[in-house]
N, CA and C atoms as a LAMMPS dump frame, in Angstrom:
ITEM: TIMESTEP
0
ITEM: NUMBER OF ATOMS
579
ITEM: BOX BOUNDS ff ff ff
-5.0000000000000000e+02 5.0000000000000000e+02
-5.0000000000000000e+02 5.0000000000000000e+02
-5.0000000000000000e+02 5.0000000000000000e+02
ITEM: ATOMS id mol type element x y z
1 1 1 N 25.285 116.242 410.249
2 1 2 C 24.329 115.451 411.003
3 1 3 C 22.972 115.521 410.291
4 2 1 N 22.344 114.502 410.648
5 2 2 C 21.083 114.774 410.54
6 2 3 C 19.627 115.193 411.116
7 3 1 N 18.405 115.24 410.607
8 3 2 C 17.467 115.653 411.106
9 3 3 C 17.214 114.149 412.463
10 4 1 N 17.325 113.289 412.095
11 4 2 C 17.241 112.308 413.062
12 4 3 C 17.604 112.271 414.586
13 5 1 N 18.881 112.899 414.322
14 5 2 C 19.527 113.186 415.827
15 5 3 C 18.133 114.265 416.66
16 6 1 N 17.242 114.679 416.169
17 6 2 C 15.926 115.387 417.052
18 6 3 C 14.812 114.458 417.029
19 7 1 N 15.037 113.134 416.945
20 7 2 C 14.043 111.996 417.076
21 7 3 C 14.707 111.522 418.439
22 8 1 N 13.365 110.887 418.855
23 8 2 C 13.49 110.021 420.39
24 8 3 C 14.713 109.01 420.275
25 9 1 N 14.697 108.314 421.328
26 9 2 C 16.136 108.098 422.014
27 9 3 C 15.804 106.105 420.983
28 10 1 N 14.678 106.136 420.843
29 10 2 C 14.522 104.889 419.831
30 10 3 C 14.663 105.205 418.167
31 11 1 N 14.716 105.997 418.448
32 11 2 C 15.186 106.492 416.849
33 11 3 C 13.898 106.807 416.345
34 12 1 N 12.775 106.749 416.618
35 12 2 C 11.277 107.165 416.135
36 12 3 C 10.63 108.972 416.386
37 13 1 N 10.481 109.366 414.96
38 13 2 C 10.34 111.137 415.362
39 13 3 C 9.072 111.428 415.9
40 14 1 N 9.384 112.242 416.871
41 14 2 C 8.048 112.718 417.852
42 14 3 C 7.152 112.972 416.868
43 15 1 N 5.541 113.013 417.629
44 15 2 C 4.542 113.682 416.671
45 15 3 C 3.99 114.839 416.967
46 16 1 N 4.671 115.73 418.004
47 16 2 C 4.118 117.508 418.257
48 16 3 C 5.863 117.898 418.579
49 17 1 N 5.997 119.071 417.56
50 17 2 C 7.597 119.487 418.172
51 17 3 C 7.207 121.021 418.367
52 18 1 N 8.272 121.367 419.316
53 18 2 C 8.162 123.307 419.015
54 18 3 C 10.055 123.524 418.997
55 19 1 N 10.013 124.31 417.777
56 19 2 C 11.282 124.868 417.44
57 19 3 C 11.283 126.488 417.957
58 20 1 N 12.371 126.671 419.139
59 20 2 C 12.005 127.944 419.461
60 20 3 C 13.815 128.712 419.058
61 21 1 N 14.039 130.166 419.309
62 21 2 C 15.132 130.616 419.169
63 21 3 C 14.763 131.869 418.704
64 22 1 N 16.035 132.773 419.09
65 22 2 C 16.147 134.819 418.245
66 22 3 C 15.452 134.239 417.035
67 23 1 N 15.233 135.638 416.296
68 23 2 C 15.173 135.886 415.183
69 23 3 C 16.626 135.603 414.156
70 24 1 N 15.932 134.974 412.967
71 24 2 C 17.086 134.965 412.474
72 24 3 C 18.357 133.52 412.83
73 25 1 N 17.921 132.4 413.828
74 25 2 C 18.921 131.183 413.949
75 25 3 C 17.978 130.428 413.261
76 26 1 N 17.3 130.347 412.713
77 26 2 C 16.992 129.647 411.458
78 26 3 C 15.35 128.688 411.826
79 27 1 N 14.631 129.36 412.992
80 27 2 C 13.36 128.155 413.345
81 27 3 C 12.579 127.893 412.55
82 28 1 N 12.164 128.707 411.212
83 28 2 C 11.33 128.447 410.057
84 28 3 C 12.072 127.02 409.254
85 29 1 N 12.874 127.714 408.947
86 29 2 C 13.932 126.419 408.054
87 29 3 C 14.018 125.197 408.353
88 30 1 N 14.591 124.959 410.025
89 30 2 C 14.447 123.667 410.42
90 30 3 C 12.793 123.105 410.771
91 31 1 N 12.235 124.195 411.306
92 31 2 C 10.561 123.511 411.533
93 31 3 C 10.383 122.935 409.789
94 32 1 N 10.507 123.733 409.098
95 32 2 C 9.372 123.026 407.599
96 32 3 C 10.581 121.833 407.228
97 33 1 N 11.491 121.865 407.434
98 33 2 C 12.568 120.416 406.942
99 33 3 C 11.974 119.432 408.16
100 34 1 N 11.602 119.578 409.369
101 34 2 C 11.48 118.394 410.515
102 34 3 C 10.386 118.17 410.012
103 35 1 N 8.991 119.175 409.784
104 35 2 C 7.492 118.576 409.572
105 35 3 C 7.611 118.047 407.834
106 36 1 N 8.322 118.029 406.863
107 36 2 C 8.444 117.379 405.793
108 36 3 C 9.114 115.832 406.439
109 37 1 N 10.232 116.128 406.597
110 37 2 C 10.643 114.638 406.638
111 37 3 C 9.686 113.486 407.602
112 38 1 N 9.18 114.596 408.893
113 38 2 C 8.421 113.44 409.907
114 38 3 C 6.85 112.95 409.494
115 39 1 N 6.158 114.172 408.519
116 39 2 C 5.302 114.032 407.375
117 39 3 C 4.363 114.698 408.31
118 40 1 N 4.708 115.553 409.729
119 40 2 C 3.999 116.559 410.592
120 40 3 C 3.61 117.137 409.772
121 41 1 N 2.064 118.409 410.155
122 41 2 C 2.297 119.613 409.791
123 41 3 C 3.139 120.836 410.625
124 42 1 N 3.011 121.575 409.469
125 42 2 C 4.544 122.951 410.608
126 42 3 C 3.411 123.891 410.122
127 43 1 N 2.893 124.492 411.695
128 43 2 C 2.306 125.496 412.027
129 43 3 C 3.645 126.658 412.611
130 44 1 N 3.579 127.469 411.628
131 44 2 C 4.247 129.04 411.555
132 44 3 C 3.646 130.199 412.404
133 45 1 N 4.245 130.502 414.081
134 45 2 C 3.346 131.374 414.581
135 45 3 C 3.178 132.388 414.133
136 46 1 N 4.27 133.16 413.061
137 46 2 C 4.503 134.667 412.25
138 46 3 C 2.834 134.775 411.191
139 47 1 N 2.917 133.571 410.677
140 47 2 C 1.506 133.242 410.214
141 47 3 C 0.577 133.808 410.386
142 48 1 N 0.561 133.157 411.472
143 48 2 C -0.75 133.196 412.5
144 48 3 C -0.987 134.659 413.524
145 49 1 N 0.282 134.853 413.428
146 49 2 C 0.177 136.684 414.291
147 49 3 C 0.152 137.508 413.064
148 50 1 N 0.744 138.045 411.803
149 50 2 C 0.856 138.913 411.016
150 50 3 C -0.233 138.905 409.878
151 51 1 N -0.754 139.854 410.005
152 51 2 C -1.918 140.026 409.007
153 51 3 C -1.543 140.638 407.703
154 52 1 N -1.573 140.637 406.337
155 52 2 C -1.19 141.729 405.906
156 52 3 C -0.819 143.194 406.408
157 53 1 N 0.046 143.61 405.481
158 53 2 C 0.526 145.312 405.51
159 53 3 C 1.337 144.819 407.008
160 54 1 N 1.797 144.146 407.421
161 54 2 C 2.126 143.719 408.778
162 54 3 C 1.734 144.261 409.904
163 55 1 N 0.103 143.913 409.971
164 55 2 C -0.298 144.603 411.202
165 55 3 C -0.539 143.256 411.773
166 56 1 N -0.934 143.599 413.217
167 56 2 C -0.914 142.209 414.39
168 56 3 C -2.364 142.02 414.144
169 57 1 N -2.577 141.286 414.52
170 57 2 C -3.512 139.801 414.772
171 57 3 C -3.839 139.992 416.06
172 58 1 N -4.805 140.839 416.349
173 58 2 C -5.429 140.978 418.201
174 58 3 C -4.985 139.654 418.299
175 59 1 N -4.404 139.85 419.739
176 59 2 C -3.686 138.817 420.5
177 59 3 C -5.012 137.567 421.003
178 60 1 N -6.02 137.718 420.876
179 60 2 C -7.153 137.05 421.541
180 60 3 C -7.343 136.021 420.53
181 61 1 N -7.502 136.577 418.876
182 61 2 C -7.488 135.769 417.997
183 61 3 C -6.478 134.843 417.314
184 62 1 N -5.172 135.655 418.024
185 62 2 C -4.025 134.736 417.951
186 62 3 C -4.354 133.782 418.636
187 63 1 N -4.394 133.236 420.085
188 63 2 C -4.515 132.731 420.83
189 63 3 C -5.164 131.622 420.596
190 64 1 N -6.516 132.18 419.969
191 64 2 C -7.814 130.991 419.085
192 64 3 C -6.786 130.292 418.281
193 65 1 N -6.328 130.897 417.474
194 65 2 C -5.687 130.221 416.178
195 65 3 C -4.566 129.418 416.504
196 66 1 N -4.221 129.828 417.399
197 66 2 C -2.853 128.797 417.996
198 66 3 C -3.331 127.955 418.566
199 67 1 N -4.206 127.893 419.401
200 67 2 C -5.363 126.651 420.042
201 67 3 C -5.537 125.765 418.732
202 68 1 N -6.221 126.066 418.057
203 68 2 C -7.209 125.45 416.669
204 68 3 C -6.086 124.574 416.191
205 69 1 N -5.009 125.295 416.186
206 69 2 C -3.788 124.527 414.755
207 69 3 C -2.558 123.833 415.706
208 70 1 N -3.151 123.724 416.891
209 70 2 C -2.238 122.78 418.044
210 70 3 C -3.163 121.271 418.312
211 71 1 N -4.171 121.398 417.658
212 71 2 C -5.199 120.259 418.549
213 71 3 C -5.137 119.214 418.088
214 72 1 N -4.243 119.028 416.53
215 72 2 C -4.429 117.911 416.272
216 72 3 C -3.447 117.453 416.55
217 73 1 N -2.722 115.509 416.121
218 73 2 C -1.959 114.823 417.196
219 73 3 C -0.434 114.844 416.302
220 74 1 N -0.168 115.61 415.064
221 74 2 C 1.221 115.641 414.639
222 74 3 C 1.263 117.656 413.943
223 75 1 N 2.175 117.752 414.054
224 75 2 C 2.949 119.495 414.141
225 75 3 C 3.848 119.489 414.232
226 76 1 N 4.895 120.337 413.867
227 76 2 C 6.214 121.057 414.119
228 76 3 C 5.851 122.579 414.011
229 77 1 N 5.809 123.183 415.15
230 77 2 C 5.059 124.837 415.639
231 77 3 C 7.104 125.549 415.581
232 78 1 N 7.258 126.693 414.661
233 78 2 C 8.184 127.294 415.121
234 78 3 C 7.289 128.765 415.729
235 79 1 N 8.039 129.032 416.459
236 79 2 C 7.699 131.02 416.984
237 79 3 C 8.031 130.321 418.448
238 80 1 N 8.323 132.016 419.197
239 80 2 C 8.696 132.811 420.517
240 80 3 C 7.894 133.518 421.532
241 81 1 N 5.996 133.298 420.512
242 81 2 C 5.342 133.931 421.254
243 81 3 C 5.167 133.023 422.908
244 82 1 N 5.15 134.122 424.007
245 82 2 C 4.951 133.606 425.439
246 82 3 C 3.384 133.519 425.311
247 83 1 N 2.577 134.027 424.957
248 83 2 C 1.055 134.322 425.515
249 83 3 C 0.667 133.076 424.671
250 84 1 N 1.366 132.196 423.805
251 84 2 C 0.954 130.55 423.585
252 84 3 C 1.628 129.888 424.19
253 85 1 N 3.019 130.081 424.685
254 85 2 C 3.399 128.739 425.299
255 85 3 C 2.981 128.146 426.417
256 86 1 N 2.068 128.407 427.024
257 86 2 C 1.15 127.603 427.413
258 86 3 C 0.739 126.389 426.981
259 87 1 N -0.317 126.522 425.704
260 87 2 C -1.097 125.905 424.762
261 87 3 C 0.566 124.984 424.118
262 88 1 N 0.644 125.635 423.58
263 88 2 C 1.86 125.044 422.459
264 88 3 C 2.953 123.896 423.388
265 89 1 N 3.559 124.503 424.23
266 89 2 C 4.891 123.367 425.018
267 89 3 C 3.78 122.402 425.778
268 90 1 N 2.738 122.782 426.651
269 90 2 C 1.764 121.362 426.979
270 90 3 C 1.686 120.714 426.178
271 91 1 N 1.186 120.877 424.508
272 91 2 C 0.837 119.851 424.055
273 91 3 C 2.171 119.587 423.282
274 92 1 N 2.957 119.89 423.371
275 92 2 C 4.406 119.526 421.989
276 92 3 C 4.749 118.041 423.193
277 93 1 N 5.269 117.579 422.337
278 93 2 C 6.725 116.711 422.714
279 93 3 C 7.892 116.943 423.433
280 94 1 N 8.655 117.468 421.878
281 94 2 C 9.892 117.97 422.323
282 94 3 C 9.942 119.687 421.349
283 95 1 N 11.045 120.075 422.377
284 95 2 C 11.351 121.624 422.175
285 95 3 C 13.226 121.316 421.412
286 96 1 N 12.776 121.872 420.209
287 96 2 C 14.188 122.335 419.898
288 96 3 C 14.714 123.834 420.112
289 97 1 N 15.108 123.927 420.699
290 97 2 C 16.304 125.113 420.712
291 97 3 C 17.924 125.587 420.21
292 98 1 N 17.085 126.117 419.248
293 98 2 C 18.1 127.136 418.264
294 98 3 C 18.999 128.075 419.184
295 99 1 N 20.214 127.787 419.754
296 99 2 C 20.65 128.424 420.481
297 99 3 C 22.036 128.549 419.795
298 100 1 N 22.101 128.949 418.435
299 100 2 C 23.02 129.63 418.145
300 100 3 C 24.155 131.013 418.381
301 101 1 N 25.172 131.138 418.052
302 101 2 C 26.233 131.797 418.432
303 101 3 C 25.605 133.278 417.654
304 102 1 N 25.812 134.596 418.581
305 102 2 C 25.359 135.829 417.988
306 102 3 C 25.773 136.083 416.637
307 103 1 N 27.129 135.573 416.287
308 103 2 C 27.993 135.97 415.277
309 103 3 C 27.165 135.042 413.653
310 104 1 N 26.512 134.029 413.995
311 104 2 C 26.014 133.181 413.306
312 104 3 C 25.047 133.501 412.645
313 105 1 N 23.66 134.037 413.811
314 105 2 C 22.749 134.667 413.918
315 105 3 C 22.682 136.237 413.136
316 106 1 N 23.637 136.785 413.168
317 106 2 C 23.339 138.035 412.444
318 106 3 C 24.171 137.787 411.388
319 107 1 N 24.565 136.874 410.744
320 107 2 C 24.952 137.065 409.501
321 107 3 C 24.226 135.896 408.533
322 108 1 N 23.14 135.174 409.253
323 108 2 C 21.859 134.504 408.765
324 108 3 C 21.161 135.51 408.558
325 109 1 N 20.517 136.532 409.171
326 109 2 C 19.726 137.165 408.759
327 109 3 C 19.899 138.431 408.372
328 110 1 N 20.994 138.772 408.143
329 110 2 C 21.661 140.016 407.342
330 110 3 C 21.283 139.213 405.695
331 111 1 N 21.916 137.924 405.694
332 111 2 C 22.018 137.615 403.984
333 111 3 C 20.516 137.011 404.003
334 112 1 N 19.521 136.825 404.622
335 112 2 C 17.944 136.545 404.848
336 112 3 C 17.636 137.84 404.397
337 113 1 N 17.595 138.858 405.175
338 113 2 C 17.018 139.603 404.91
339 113 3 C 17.669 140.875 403.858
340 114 1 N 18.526 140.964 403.223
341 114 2 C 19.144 141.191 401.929
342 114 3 C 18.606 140.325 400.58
343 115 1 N 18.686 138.951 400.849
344 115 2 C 17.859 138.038 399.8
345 115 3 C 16.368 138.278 400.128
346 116 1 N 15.994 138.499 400.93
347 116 2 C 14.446 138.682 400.91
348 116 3 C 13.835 140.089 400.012
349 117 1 N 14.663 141.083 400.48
350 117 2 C 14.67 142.545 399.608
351 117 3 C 15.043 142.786 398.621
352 118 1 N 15.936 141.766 397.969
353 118 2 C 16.352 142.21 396.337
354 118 3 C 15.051 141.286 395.521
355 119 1 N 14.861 140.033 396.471
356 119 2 C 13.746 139.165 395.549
357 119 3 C 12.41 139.66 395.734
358 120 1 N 12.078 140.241 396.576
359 120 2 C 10.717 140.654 396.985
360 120 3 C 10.355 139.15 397.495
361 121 1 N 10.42 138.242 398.203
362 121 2 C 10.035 137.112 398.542
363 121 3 C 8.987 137.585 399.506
364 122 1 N 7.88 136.699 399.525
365 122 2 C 6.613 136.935 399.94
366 122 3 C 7.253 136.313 401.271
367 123 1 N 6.659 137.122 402.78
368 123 2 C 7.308 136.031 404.11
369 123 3 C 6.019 135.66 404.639
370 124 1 N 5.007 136.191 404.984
371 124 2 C 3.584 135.51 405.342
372 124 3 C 2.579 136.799 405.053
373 125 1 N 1.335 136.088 404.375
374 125 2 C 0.361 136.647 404.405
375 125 3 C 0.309 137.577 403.472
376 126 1 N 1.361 137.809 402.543
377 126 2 C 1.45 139.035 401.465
378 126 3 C 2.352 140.122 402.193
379 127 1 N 2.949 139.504 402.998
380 127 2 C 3.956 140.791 403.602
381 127 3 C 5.343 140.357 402.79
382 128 1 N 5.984 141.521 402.426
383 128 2 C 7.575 141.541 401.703
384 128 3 C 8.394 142.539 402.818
385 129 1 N 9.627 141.681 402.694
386 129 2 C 10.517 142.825 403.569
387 129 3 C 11.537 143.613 402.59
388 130 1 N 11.081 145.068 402.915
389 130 2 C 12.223 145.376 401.928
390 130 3 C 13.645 146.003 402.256
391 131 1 N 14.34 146.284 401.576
392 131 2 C 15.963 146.741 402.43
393 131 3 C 15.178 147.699 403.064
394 132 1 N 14.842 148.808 402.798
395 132 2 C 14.734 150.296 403.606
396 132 3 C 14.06 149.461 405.029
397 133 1 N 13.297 148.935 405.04
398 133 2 C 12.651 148.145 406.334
399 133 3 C 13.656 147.676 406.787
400 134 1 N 14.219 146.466 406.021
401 134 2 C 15.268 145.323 407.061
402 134 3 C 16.583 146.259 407.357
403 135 1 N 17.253 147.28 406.434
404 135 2 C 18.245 147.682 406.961
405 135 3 C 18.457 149.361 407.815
406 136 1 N 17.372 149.854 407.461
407 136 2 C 17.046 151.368 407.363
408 136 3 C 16.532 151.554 408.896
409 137 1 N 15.364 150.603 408.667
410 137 2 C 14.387 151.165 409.898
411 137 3 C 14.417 150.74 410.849
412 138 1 N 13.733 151.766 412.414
413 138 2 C 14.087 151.123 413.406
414 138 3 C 13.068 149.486 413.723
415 139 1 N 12.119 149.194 412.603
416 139 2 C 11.389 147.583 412.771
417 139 3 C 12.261 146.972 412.305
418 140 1 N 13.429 147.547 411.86
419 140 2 C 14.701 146.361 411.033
420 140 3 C 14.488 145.016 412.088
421 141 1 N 13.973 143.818 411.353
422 141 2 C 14.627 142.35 412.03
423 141 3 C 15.773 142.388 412.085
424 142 1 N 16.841 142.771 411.474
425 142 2 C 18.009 142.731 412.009
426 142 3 C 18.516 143.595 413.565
427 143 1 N 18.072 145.289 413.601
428 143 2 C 18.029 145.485 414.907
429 143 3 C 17.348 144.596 415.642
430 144 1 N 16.446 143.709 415.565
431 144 2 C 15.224 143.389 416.811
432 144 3 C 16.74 142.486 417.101
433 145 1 N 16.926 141.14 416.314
434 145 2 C 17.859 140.357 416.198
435 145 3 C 18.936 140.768 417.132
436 146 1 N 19.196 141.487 417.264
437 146 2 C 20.658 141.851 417.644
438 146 3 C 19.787 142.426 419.264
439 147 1 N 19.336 143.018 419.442
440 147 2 C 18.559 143.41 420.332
441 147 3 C 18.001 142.603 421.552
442 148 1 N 17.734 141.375 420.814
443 148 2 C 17.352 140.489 421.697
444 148 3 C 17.461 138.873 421.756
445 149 1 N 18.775 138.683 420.824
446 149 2 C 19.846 137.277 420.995
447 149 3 C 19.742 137.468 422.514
448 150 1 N 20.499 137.964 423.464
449 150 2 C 20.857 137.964 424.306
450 150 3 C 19.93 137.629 425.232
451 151 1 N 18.714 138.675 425.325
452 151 2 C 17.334 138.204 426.084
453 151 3 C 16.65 136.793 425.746
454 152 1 N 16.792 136.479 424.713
455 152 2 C 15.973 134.914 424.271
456 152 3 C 17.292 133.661 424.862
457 153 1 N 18.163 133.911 424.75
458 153 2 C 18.947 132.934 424.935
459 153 3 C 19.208 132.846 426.49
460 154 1 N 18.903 133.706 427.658
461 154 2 C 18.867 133.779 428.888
462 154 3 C 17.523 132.985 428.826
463 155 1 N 16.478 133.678 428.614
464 155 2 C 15.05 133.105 428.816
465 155 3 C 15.103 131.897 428.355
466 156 1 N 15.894 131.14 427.739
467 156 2 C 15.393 129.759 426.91
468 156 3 C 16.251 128.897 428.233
469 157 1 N 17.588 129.396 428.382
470 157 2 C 18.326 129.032 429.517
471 157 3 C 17.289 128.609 430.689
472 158 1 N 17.111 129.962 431.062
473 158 2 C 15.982 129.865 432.171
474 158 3 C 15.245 128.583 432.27
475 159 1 N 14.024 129.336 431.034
476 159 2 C 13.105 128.026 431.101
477 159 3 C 13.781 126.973 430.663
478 160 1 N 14.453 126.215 430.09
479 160 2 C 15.303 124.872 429.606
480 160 3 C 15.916 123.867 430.569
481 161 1 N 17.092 125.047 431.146
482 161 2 C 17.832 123.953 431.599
483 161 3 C 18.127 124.772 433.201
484 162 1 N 17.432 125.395 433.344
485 162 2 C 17.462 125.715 434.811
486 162 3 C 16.631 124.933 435.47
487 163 1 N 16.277 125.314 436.918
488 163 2 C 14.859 123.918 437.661
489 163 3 C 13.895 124.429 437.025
490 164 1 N 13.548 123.256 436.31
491 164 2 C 12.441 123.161 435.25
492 164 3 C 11.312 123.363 436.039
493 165 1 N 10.342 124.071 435.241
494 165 2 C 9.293 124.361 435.701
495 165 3 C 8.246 122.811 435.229
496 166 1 N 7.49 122.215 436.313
497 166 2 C 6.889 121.216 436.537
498 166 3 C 6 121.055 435.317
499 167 1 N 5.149 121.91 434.662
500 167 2 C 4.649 121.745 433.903
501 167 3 C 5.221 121.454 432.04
502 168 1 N 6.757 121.386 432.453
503 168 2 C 7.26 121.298 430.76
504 168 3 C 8.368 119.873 431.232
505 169 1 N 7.832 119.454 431.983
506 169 2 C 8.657 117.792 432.942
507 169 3 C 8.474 116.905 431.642
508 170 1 N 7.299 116.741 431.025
509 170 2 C 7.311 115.427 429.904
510 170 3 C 7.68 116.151 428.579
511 171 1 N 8.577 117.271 428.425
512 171 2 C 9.517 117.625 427.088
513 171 3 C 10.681 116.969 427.27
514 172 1 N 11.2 116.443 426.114
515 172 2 C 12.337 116.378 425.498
516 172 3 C 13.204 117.654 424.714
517 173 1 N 14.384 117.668 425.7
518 173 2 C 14.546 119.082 425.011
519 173 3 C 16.431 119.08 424.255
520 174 1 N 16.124 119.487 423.163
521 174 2 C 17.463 119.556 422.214
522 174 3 C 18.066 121.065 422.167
523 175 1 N 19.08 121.119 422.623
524 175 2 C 19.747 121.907 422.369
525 175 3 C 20.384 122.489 421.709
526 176 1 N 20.104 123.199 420.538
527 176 2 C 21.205 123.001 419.09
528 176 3 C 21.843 124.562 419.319
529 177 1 N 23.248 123.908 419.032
530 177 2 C 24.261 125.229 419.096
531 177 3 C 24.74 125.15 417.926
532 178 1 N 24.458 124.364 416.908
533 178 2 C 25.445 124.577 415.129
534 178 3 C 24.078 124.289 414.586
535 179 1 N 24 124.995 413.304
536 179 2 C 22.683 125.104 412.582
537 179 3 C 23.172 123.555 411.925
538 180 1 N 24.155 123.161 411.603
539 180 2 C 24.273 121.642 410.923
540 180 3 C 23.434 120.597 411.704
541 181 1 N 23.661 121.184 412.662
542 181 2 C 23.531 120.106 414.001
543 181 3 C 24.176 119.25 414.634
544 182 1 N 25.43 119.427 414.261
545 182 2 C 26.875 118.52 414.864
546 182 3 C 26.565 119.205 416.005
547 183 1 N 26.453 120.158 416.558
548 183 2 C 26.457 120.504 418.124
549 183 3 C 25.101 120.509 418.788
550 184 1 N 24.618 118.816 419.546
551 184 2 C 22.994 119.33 419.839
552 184 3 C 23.543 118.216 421.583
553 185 1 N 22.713 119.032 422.164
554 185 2 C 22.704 118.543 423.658
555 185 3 C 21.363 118.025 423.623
556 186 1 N 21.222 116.925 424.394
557 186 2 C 19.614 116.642 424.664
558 186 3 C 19.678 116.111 425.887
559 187 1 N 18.249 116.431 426.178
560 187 2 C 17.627 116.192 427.717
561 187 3 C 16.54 115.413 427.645
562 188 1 N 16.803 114.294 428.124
563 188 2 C 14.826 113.309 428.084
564 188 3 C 14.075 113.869 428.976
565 189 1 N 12.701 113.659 428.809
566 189 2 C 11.962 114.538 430.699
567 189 3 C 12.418 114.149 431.394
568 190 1 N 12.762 112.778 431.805
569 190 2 C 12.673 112.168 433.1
570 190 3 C 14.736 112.241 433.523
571 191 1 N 15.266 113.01 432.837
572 191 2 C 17.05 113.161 432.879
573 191 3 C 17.098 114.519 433.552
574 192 1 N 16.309 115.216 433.536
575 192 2 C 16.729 116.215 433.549
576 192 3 C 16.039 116.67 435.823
577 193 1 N 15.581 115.353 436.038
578 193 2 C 15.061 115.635 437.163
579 193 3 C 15.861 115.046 438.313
């Protein structure tokens, strides 16, 4: 399939998206392929929270910065942070959800984060992940991953496709269960009421 099947029901691609999902079902990948092809920018919340040496980003100045890089009228935002979705799902469009299979999910970011540690690949801000981190330690993304598939995919449930909370009524929301995207459910705002 293609990236198209996450364009409106006229075939025209939204101009604010948020790609949410665990660690590791792939929301970087598809956000920078949707904001290339739709010619959006893709605001990265890991970005915007991780400072070098991977320390956090006081949450206050996150907050600014997620404000600042939401205001203008085209984006594709991937990240999970709650203390923006506020800011971020008001102003998006549509929400994709990466709601991939656990089995999928940890063997994306087992060979992610194995290729990230033999290459030294830079992931934001001058931070590198290395094996002793990704496989060793207890900050392993792969433990978090595994840790909390289960919690994100209830919570996305929740907020998604349970009684929608009134304020996320004008999202369009995609459901993707195959990273190809042969498996995507969608909901218009006004279908889902």
């Amino acid at each position: 399939m293609t990236l198209e099947t996450l364009y409106r029901a006229d075939g025209t691609p939204y101009d604010r998206y948020v790609v949410v999902g665990t660690s590791g079902s792939g929301k970087s990948t598809l956000a920078n392929r949707l904001a290339w092809q739709t010619s959006n920018r893709h605001v990265e919340l890991d970005r915007l929270h991780w400072l070098p040496g991977w320390q956090e980003r006081p949450w206050d100045a996150f907050c600014d910065d997620v404000e600042a890089a939401t205001r203008g009228e085209r984006w594709v935002v991937d990240g999970n942070y709650s203390v923006v979705r506020d800011v971020v799902w008001g102003r998006a469009e549509a929400v994709v959800w990466l709601d991939l299979p656990f089995t999928q999910v940890m063997s994306q970011i087992v060979a992610r984060t194995l290729r990230r540690g033999v290459t030294g690949e830079v992931v934001c801000n001058g931070n590198v992940e290395s094996l002793a981190r990704g496989f060793l330690s207890r900050e392993s993304i792969i433990l978090w991953a595994a840790k909390t598939w289960k919690k994100h995919h209830e919570r996305y449930e929740r907020l998604l496709m349970g009684p929608l909370d009134p304020a996320w009524g004008h999202l369009d929301v995609f459901r993707v269960r195959a990273g190809d995207l042969s498996d995507v459910e969608v909901w218009r705002g006004a279908d889902r009421f």
